[in-house]
C-alpha positions as CSV (number, residue, x, y, z in Angstrom):
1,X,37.1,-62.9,9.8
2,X,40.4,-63.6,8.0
3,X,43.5,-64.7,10.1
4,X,45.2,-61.6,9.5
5,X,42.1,-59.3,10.6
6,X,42.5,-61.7,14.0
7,X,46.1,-60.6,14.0
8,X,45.2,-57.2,13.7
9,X,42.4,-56.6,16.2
10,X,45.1,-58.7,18.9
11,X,48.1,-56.1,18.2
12,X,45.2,-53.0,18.4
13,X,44.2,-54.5,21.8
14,X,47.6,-55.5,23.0
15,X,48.2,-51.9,22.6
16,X,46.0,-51.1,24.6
17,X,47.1,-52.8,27.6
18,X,50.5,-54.3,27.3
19,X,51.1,-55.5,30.2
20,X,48.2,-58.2,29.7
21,X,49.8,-61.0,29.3
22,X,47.4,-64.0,28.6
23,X,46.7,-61.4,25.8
24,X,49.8,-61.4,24.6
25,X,50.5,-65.3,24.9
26,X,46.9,-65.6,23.1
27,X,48.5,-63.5,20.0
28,X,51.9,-65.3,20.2
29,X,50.2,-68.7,19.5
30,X,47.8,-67.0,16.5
31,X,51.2,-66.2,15.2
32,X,52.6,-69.4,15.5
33,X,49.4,-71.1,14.4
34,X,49.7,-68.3,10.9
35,X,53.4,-69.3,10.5
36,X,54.8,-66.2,11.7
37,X,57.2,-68.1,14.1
38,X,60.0,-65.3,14.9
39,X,57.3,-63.1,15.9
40,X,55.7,-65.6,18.0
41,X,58.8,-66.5,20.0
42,X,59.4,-62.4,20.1
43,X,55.6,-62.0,21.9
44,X,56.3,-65.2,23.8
45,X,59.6,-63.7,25.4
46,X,58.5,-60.5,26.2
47,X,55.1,-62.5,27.9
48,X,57.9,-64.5,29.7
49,X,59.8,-61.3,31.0
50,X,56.7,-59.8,32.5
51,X,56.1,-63.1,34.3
52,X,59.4,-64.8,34.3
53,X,57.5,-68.0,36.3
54,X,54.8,-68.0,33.8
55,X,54.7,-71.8,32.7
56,X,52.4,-71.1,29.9
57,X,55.2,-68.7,28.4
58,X,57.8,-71.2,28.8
59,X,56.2,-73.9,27.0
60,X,55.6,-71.7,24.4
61,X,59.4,-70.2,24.2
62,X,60.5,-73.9,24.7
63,X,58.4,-75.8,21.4
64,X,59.0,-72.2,19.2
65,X,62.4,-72.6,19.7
66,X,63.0,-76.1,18.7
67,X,61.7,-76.0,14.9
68,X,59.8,-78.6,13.5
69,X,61.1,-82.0,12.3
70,X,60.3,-81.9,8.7
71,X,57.5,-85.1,7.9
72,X,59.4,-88.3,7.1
73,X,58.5,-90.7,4.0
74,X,56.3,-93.0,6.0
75,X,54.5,-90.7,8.2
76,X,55.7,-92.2,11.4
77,X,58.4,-92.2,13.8
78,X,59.4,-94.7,16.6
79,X,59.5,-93.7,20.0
80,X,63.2,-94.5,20.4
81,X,63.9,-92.4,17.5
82,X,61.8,-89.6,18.3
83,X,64.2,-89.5,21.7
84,X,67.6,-89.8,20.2
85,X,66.3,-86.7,17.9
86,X,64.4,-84.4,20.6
87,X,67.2,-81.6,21.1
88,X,68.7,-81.3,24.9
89,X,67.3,-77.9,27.4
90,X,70.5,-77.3,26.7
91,X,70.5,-77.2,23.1
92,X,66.9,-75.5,23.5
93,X,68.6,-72.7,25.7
94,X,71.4,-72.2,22.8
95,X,68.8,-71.6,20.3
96,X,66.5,-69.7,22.5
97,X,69.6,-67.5,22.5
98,X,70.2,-67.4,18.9
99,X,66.3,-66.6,18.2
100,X,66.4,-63.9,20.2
101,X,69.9,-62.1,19.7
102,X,68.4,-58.7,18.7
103,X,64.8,-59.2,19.1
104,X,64.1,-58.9,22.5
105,X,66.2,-57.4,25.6
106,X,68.0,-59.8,28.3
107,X,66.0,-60.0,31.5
108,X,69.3,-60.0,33.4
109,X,72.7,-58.4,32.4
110,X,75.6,-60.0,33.7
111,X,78.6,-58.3,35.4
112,X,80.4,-58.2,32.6
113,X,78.0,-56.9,30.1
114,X,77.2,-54.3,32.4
115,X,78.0,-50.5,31.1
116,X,80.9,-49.2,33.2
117,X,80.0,-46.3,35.8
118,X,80.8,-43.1,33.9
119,X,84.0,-41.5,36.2
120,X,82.3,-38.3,37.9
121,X,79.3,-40.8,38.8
122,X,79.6,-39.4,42.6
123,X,77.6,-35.9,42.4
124,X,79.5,-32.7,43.2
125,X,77.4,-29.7,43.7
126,X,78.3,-26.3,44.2
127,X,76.8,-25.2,47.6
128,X,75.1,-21.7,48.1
129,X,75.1,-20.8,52.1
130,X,77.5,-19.5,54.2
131,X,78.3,-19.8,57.7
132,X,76.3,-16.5,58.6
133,X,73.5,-18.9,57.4
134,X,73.9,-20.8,60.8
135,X,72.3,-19.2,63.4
136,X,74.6,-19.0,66.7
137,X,76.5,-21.3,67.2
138,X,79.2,-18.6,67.5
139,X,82.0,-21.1,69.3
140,X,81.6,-23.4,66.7
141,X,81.9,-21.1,64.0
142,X,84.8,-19.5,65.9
143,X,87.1,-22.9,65.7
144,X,86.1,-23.4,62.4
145,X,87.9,-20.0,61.7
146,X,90.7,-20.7,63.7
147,X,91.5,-24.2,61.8
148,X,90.3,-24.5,58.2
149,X,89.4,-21.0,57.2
150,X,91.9,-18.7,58.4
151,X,95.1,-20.3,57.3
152,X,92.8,-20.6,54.0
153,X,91.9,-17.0,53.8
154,X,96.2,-16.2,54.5
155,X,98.6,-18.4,53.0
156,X,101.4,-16.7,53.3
157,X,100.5,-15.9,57.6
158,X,99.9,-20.3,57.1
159,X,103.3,-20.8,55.9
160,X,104.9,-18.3,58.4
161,X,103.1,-20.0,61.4
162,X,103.5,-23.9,59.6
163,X,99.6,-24.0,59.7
164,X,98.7,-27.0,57.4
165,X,95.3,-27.2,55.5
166,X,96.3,-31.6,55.6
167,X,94.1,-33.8,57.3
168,X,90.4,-33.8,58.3
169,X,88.3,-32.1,60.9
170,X,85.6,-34.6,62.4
171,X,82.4,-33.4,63.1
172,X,80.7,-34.8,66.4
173,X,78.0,-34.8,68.7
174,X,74.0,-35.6,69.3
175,X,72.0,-36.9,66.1
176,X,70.2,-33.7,64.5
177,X,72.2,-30.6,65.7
178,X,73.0,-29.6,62.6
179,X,76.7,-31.1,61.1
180,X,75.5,-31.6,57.8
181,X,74.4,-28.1,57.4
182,X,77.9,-27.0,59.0
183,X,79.5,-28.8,56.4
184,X,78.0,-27.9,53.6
185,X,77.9,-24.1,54.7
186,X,82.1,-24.3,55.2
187,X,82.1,-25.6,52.1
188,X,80.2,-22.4,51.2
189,X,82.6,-20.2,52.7
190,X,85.7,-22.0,51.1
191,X,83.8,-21.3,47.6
192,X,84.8,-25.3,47.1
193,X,82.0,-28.0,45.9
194,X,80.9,-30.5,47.9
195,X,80.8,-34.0,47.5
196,X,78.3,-36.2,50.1
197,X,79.8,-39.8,50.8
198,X,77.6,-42.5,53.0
199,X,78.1,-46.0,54.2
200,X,76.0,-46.8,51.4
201,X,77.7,-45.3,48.5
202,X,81.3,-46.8,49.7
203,X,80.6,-50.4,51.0
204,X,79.9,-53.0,48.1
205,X,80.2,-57.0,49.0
206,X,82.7,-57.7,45.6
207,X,85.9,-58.2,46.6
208,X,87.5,-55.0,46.3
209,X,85.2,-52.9,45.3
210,X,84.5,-51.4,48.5
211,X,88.3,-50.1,48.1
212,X,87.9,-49.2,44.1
213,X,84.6,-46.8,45.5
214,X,86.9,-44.8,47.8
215,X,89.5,-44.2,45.5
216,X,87.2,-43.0,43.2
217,X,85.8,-41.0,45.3
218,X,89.0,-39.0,46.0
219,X,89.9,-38.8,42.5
220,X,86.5,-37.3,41.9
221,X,87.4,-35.0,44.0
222,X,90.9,-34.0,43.0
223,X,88.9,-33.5,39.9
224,X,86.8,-31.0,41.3
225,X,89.6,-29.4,43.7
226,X,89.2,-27.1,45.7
227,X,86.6,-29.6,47.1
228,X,84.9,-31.0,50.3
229,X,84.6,-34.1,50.7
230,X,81.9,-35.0,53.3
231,X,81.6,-38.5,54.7
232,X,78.1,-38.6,56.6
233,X,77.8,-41.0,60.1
234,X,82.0,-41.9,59.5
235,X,82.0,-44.2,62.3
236,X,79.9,-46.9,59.8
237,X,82.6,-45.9,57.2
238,X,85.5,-46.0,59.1
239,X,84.3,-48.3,61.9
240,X,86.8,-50.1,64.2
241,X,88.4,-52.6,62.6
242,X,89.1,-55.5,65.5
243,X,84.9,-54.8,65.6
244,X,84.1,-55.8,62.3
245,X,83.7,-59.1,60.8
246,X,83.7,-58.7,56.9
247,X,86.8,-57.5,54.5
248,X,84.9,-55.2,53.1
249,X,84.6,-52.8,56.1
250,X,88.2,-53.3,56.7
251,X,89.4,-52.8,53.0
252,X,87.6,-49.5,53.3
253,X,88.7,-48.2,56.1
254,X,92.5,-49.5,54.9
255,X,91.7,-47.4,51.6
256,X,90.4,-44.4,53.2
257,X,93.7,-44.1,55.2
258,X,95.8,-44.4,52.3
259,X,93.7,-41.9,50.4
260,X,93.9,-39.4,53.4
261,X,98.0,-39.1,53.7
262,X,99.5,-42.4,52.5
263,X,102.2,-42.0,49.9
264,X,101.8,-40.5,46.6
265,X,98.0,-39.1,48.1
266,X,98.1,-35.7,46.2
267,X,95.5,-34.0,48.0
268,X,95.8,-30.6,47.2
269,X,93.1,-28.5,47.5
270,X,90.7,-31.4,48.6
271,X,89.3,-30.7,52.5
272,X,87.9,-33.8,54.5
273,X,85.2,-33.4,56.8
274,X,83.7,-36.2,58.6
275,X,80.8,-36.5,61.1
276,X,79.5,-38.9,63.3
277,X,77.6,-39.5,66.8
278,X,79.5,-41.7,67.7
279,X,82.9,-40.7,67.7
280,X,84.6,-43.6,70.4
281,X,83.4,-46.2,67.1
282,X,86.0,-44.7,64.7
283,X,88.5,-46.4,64.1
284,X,91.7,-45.1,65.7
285,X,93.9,-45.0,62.9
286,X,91.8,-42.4,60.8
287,X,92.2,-39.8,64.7
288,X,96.4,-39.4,64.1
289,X,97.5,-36.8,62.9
290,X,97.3,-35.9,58.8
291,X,93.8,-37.9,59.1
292,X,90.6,-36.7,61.0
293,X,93.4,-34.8,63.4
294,X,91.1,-32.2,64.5
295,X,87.8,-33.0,66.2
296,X,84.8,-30.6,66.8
297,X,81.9,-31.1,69.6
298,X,78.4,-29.6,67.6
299,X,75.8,-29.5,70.4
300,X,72.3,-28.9,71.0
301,X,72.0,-25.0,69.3
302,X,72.0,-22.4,72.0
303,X,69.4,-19.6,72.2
304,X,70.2,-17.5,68.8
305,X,70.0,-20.8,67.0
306,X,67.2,-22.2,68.3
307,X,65.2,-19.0,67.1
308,X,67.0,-19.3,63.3
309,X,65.7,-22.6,63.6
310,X,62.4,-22.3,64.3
311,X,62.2,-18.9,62.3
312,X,63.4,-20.9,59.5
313,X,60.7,-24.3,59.6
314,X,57.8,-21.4,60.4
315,X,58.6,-19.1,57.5
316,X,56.4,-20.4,54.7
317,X,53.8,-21.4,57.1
318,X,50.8,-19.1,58.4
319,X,51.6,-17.6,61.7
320,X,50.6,-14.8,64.4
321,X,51.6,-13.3,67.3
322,X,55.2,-15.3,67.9
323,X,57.5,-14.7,70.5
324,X,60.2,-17.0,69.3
325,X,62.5,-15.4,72.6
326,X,60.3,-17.2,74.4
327,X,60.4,-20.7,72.9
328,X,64.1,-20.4,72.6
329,X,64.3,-20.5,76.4
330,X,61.5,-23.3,77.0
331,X,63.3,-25.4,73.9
332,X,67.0,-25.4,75.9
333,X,68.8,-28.7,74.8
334,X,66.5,-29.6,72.1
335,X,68.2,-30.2,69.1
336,X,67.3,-29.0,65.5
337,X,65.5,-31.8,64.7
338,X,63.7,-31.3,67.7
339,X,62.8,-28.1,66.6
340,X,61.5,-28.6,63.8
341,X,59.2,-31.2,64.9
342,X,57.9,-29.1,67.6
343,X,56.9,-26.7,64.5
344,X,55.2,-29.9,62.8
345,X,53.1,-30.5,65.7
346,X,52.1,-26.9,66.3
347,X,50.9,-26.7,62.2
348,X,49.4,-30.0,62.5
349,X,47.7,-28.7,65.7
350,X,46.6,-25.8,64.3
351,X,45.1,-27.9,61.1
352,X,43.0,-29.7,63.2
353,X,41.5,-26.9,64.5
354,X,41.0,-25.3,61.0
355,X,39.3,-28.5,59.8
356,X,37.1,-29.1,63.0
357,X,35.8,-25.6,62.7
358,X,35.7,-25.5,59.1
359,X,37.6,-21.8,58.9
360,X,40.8,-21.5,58.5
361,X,43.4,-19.8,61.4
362,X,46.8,-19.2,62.1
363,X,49.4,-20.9,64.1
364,X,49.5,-18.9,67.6
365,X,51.9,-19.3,70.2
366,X,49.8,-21.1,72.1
367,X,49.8,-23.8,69.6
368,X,53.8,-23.9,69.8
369,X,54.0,-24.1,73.1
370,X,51.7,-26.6,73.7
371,X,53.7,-28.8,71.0
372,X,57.1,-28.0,72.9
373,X,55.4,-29.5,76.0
374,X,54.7,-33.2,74.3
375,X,57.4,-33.1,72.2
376,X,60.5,-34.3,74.3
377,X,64.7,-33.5,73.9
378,X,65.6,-36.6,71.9
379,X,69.7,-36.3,72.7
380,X,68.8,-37.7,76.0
381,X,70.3,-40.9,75.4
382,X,73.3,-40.1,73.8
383,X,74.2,-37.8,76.3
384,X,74.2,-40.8,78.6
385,X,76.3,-42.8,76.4
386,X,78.6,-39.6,76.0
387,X,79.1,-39.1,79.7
388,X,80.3,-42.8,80.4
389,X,83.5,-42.1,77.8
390,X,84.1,-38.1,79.0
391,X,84.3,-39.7,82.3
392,X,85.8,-43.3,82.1
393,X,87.8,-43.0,78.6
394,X,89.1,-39.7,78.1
395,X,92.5,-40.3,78.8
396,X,94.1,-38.3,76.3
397,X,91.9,-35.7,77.0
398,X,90.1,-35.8,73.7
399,X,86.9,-35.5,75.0
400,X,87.4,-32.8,77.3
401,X,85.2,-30.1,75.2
402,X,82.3,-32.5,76.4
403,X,83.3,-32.9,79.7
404,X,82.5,-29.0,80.4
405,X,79.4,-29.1,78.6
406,X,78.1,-32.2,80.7
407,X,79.3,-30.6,83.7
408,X,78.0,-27.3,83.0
409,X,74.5,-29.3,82.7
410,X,75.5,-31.0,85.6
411,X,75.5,-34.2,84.5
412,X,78.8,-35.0,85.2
């Protein structure tokens, strides 16, 4: 079989599977061996990408790319010449470069070939629920009324009374009871978009670009205005300065304050809403006024909300005979998560049945309340925590909201 039949049977089967790479190391040195060198070096380097430790591949990359000293009149060379001609790594790693310009992809891209981020890279989605979407909860909804959407709704009665739209309303309260939905279903009712910011989308360890991803993420939202910007678990964000150790948490929070009133901060039609378990972790600075000025306690759902929530995690699931009045009252204190683990368990239950029996049923009441009994209230703990600060740090009365709901529970 002729070298170029060789060839051709090794491309066919490196077609095959081309992510074989002895296969592909085997062809590269057929090439080399048939004169085709550029290819060679081309099949080496993509062989040497797949397995960037692959010292066969390297070898290769390393004697294609130096080419080959042309014969000399007598035939032989001298050791000490042979050394004075053999090129440097360096000079290798020039050419390699050169070789390859064009032919094969980097493995790496350096920061400053890297493609900038395109400006709306933060996604801003138009939300579709409402707060009638959020079962109970009537007090919440009621100061949510009173302080963003009212003065909204009436301008001119917000310029009469001096009712300002500035600053942010902070979200706080167990983990799971529902903040992020609240959010995003005021944003709803404001008709604005909504823009989601974490720790992890802000926080970047280059030197200033922790501060670069917050500005951007307001002038995103100016963009977009009228707008919500949402930043999930603020306390990470916004942490404590004196408590953190690196300047990158304490360029952000630095940046975030300017961005929320600092001077030339045009932030017309762009609402703030923050939310956080943790609320004694924020930072100070970003609780005066024009910042996150207004705080709102989101607790456990009460009765009408527990049964939206479970109505809600049993509707596309097979059910009979539910009296969700019922579990609303054996579920007091549960939060949403809660709940909607305690319809996991019940399906799961259920399944297990099914399977054991080999006929399909539906999920009974007796299957939920049997999974409300192992499953636990999981805002246990941080009521703890909370009741140490209603009690011991609350001297501005800022956490008086969740004084009364502790004492109401009598746990304080």
């Amino acid at each position: 079989m002729g070298s170029e039949s060789v060839l051709a049977s090794l491309r066919a089967a490196l077609e095959a599977v081309p992510d074989d790479v002895p296969l592909r190391l085997h062809l590269a040195e057929m090439l080399a061996k048939s004169g085709q060198r550029q290819e060679a070096l081309r099949q080496a380097a993509v062989a040497l990408q797949a397995q960037p430790d692959n010292a066969e591949a390297v070898a290769m990359i390393a004697r294609l790319a130096v080419p080959a000293a042309p014969p000399d009149s007598g035939g032989t060379e001298s050791p000490d010449t042979a050394a004075t001609q053999a090129p440097s790594s360096a000079e290798v790693l020039r050419q390699l470069d050169s070789e390859l310009a064009g032919v094969a992809p980097p493995m790496f891209v350096g920061a400053d070939d890297s493609p900038a981020a395109p400006p709306d890279a933060w996604e801003v989605e138009a939300v579709g629920i409402r707060l009638a979407d959020v079962g109970g909860m009537a007090q919440v909804k009621a100061r949510l009324e009173a302080s963003v959407l009212a003065p909204l709704r009436n301008p001119e009665l917000g310029r009469l009374y001096g009712k300002s739209l500035r600053g942010g309303l902070l979200l706080y309260g167990p983990p799971g009871c529902g903040k992020t939905f609240i959010a995003r279903a005021l944003a709803g009712e404001m008709g604005a978009r909504f823009l989601a910011v974490s720790l992890a989308d802000v926080l970047d360890m280059w030197l200033g670009q922790s501060e670069r991803n917050v500005h951007e993420v307001f002038e995103v939202a100016r963009r977009s205005a009228p707008c919500v910007v949402f930043f999930d678990e603020v306390d990470a964000i916004g942490q404590k300065r004196s408590q953190q150790r690196n300047s990158a948490g304490r360029g952000a929070v630095n940046q975030l304050l300017t961005e929320m009133d600092g001077i030339g901060a045009a932030n017309d039609g762009v609402f703030v809403l923050g939310a956080t378990n943790h609320p004694w972790d924020v930072d100070v600075a970003l609780r005066r006024p024009g910042r996150f000025d207004r705080m709102l306690l989101v607790l456990p759902p009460d009765a009408p909300a527990r049964e939206a929530v479970l109505r809600f995690h049993l509707r596309d699931r097979p059910v009979a005979g539910i009296d969700l009045g019922r579990l609303a009252k054996r579920t007091d204190g549960y939060s949403g998560a809660d709940l909607a683990y305690v319809c996991e368990a019940a399906a799961e239950r259920a399944l297990l049945d099914s399977a054991r029996t080999g006929t399909a049923r539906m999920i009974t009441q007796e299957d939920l309340v049997a999974a409300v009994d192992e499953v636990r209230p999981s805002v246990g703990p941080w009521l703890e925590t909370a009741r140490n600060v209603a009690q011991f740090a609350n001297d501005n009365g800022t956490y008086d909201e969740l004084l009364a709901y502790l004492r109401k529970r009598r746990m304080a």
